[in-house]
N, C-alpha and C positions, 0 to 999 in steps of 0.2 A: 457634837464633840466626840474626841475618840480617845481612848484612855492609850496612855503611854506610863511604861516604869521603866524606872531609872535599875540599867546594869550596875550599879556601883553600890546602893544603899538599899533598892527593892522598894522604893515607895512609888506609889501609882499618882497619876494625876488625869487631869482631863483638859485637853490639847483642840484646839483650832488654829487652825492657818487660813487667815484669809490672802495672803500674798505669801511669795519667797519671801519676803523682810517681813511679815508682819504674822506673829507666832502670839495668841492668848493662851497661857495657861491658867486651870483653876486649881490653885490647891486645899487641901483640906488641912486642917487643923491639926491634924494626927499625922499627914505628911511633912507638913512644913517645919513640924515638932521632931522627925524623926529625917529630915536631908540632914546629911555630914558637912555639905558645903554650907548651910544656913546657919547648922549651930557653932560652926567654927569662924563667922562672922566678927565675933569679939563683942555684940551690939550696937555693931556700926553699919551703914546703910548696902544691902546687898543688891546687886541686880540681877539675881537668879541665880541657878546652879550649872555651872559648867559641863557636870557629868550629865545631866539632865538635857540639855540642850543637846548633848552630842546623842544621846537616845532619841530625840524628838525628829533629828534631820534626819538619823538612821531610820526609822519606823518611815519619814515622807518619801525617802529615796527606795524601800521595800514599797512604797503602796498600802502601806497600812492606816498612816495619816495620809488627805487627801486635801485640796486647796478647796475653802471655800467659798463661797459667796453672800455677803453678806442677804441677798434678797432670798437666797434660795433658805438661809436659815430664821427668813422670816414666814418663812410658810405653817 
């Protein structure tokens, strides 16, 4: 996993891609506690953070995050 932080709020997460369409993020508790796009949810069902995804494609398109493999992350 490769960490990525969100330009918009500064909280870090930990990011795998195993395909272009297929993005895992993990977040922690103290992130998830502290996205703008989460807490302004209303607590109604969210499917991520906008600003955060647009951070995650930027980091894949730099080379920073990289496509994985699910075998190769079973080593």
């Amino acid at each position: 996993m490769d960490s990525v932080t969100c330009q918009t709020c500064g909280i870090r997460v930990q990011v795998v891609k195993f395909s272009p369409a297929h993005t895992s993020v993990q977040w922690s508790a103290a992130a998830a506690g502290h996205c703008i796009e989460l807490a302004d949810n209303g607590g109604g069902p969210v499917r991520g953070c906008t600003a955060l995804r647009a951070c995650i494609e930027n980091a894949v398109t730099a080379g920073a995050v990289g496509l994985s493999t699910r075998d190769r992350d079973l080593l």
